[in-house]
C-alpha positions in Angstrom: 0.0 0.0 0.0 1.3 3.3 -0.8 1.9 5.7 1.9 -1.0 8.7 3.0 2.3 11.2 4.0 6.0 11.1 3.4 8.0 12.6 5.1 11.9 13.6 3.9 15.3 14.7 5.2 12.6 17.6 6.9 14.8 20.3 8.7 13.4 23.3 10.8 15.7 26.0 12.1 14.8 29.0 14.4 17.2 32.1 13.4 19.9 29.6 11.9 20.3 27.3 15.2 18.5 23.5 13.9 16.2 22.0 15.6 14.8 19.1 13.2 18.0 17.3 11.3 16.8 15.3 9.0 13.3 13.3 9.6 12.1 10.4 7.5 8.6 9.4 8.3 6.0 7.7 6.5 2.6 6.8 7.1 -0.2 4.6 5.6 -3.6 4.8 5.5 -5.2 3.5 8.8 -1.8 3.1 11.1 -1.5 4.6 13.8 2.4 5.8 14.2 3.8 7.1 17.8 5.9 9.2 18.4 8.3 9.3 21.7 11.6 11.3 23.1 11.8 13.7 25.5 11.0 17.4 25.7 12.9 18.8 23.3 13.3 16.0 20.9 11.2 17.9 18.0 8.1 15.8 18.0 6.0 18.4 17.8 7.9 20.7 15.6 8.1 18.3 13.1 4.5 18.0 12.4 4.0 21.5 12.8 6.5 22.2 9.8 4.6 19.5 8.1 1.5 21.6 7.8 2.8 25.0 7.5 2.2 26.2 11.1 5.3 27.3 12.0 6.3 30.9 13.1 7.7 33.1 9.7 11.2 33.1 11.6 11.2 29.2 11.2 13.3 27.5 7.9 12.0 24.6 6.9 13.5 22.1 3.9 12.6 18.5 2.6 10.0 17.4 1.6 6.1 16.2 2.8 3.7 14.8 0.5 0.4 14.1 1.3 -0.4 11.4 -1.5 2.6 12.5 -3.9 1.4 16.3 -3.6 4.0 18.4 -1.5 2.6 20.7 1.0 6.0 22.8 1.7 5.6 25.6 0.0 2.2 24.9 -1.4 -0.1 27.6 -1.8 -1.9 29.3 1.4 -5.7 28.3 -0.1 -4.4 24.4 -0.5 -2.9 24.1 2.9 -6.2 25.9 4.2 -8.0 23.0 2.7 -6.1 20.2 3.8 -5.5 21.7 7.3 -8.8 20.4 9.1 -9.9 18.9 5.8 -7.7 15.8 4.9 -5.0 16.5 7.7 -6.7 17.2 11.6 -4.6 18.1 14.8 -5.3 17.9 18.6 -2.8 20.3 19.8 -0.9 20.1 23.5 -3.4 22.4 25.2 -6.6 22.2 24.4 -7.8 24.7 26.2 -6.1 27.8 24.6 -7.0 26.4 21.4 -10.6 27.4 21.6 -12.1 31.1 21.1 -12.8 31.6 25.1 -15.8 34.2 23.4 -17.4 31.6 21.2 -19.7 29.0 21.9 -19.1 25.6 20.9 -21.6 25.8 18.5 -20.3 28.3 16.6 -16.5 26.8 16.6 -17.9 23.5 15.5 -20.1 24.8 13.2 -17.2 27.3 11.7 -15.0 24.4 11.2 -18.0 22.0 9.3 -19.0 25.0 7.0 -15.6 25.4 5.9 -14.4 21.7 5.1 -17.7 20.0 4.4 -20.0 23.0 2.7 -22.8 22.6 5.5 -25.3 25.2 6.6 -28.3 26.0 8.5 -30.3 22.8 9.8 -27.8 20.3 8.4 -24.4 22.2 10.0 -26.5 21.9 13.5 -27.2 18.8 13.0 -23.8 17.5 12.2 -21.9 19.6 15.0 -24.9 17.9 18.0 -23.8 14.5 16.0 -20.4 15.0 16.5 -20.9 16.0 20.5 -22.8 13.1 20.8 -20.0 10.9 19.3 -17.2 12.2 21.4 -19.3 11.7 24.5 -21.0 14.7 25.4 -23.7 14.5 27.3 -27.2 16.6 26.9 -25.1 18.1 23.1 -27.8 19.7 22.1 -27.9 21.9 25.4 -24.1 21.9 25.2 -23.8 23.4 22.3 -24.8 27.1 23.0 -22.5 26.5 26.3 -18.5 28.1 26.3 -15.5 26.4 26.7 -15.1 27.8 30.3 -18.4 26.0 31.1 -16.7 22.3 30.4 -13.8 20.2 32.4 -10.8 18.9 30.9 -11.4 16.0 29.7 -14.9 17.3 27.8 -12.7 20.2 26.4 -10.4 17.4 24.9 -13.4 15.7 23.6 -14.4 18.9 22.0 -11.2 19.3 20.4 -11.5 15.6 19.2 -15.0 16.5 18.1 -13.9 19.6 15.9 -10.8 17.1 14.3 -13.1 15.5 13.1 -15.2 17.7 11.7 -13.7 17.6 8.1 -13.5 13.9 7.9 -9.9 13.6 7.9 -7.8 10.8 6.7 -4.7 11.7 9.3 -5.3 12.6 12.8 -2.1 14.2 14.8 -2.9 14.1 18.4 -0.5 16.1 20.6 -0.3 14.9 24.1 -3.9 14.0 24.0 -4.0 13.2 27.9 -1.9 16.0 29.2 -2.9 16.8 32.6 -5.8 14.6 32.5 -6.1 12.1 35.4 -5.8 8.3 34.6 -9.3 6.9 34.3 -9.9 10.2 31.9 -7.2 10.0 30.0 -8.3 6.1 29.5 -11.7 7.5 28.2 -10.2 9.5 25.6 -7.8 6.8 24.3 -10.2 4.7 24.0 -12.4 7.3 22.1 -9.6 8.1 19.5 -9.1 3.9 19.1 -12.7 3.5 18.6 -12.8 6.5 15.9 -9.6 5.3 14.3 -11.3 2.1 13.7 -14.4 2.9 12.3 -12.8 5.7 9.7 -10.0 3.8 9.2 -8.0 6.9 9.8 -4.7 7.0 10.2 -3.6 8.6 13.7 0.2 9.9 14.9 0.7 9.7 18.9 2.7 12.3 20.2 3.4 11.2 23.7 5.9 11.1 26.7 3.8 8.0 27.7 5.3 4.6 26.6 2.7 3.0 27.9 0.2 4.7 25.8 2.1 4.2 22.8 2.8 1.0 23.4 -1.2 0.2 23.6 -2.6 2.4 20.9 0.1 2.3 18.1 1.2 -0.2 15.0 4.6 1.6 14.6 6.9 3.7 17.1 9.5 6.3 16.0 11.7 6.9 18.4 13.3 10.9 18.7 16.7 12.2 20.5 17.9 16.4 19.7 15.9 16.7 16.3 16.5 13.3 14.9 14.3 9.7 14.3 17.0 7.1 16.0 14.8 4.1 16.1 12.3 2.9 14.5 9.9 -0.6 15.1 6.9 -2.2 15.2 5.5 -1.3 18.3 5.9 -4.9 20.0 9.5 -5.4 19.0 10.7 -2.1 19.8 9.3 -2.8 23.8 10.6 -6.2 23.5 13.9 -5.8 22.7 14.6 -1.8 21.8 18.1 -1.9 19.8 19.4 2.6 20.2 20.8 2.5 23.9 18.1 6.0 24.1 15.3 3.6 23.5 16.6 0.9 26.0 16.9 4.0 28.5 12.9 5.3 28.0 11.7 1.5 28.3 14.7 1.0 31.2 12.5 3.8 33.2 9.2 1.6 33.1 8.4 -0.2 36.3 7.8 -3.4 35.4 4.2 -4.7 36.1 5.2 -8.3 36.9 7.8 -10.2 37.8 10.2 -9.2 40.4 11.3 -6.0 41.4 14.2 -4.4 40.2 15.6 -1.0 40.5 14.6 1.5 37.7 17.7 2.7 35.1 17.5 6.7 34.6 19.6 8.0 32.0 21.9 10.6 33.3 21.9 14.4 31.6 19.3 16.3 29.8 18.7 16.7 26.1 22.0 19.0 24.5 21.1 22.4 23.3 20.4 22.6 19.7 22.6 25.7 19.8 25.4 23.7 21.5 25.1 20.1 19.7 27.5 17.6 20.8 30.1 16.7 17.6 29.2 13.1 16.4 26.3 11.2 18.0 24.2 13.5 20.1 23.1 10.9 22.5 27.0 10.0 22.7 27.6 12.1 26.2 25.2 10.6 27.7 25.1 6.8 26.5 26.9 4.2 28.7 27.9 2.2 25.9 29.3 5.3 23.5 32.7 4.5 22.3 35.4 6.8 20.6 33.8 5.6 17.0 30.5 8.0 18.8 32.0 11.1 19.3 33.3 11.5 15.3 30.3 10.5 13.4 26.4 10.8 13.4 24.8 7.5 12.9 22.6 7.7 10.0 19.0 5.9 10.4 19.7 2.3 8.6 17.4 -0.5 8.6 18.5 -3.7 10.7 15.7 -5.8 9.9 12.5 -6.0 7.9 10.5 -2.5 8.9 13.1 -1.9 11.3 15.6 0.8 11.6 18.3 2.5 13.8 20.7 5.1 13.8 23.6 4.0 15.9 27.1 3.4 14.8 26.9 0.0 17.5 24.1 -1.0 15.4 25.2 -0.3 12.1 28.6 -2.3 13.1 26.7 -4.8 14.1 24.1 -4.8 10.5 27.7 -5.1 8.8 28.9 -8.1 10.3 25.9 -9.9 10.0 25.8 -8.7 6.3 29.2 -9.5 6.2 30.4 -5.8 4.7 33.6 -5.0 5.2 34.6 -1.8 7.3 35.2 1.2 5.2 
């Protein structure tokens, strides 16, 4: 199957200093990719360039092609159209990304008359439909209500509501459960699963959770300083990650059963994009860097079938078993 969105060799840089190095991503219809790293990593900065949504002081190169058309530098009307119509986004707080002034009948309704040419009886209808199938209850009340007037969790569910309001084929959801507590947060995971399903839309995770990666996705890139340096099917890569980065997130988890055991942290912070290490930028902080780290950055190179890693340990080891010899 060909892919919904490519992504390739995408940069971003903010007054000359990079802070996305070279992303390859692709997507097919219906999967649902996640996306882990720290704060920091560029998760979120990537998919912003993708659309366009980035600050004028941003520099953006590569390529992103939403089935073989390229959205950098496509015209301001066509990203208007895909943005919301093909292409939806949950952003990190979905509070501030409602009109505080407007009622949620007139932001849903705004949204529906824009991407799907509704109006009068039939856009009132479709936004009460669309409250109804994010689980609000008494929607047809609701609607003329503000955003003030709903908790967290239904405010996330109105921002799911108004993704969805252009039928989209991709859905990027942004730290969907930030600062939600747990048996909310399971509510609207469940709600995106169940959606995903029945549109057979394709979904990106962005998420410091493992755990809810690791329960809602197909596929799992991993990020470290502006770069993808793993990448797995989502039950190999917790399994039996290969980048020592990835060992260190899954390290972290307390295991559920078995015996205890003490948790691994992984010393130091994510570098500086103005101050990047030479080399590997995980090297200063990996416990199994070697001098080979510190002069080269790993490229991304598969290892296996729909499997890849960027780590010189890894790509020695891809050699050998190819049985390359050493350049």
């Amino acid at each position: 199957m060909a892919p919904l969105i490519t992504i390739k060799d995408l940069g971003v840089a903010f007054h000359g200093v990079p802070v996305v190095r070279g992303v390859d991503l692709a997507l097919r219809k219906g999967e649902a990719l996640g996306l882990v790293g720290e704060s920091g990593s560029g998760k979120s900065v990537t998919w912003l360039a993708a659309l366009g949504l980035l600050p004028r002081n941003a520099r953006v190169s590569g390529s992103v092609r939403l089935d073989g058309r390229e959205l950098l530098g496509a015209p301001a009307a066509e990203l208007d159209r895909i943005r919301g119509g093909r292409v939806a986004m949950i952003f990190q707080d979905p509070a501030s990304a409602l009109n505080p002034v407007l009622t949620i009948r007139r932001q849903l309704c705004e949204a529906l008359a824009l991407h799907r040419h509704l109006s009068g009886d039939a856009v009132k209808a479709e936004a009460r439909r669309l409250l109804d199938l994010v689980g609000i209850p008494d929607a047809a009340r609701r609607l003329s209500a503000y955003p003030h007037e709903f908790s967290g969790g239904q405010v996330q569910r109105i921002m799911i509501a108004m993704a969805l309001a252009g039928n989209p084929d991709l859905l990027i959801a942004d730290e969907p459960t930030t600062a939600l507590d747990a048996t909310i947060q399971a509510q609207i995971l469940e709600l995106l699963s169940t959606i995903r399903r029945e549109m057979s839309m394709a979904m990106v995770l962005i998420s410091h959770d493992l755990g809810v990666v690791a329960e809602n996705c197909d596929r799992v890139a991993v990020m470290y300083a502006g770069r993808i340096v793993e990448e797995a099917p989502a039950n190999q890569l917790f399994a039996d990650p290969v980048h020592p980065y990835a060992q260190g997130l899954i390290g972290a988890l307390p295991p559920l059963d078995g015996p205890r055991r003490r948790l691994t942290a992984i010393p130091g912070t994510v570098p500086d994009s103005a101050r990047m290490p030479s080399g590997c930028a995980f090297a200063p902080r990996c416990a199994l860097a070697e001098e080979p780290c510190g002069r080269m950055a790993p490229t991304l190179a598969p290892i296996a079938e729909d499997r890849a890693v960027a780590c010189v340990r890894a790509e020695a080891s891809r050699r050998a078993l190819l049985g390359i010899a050493a350049e």
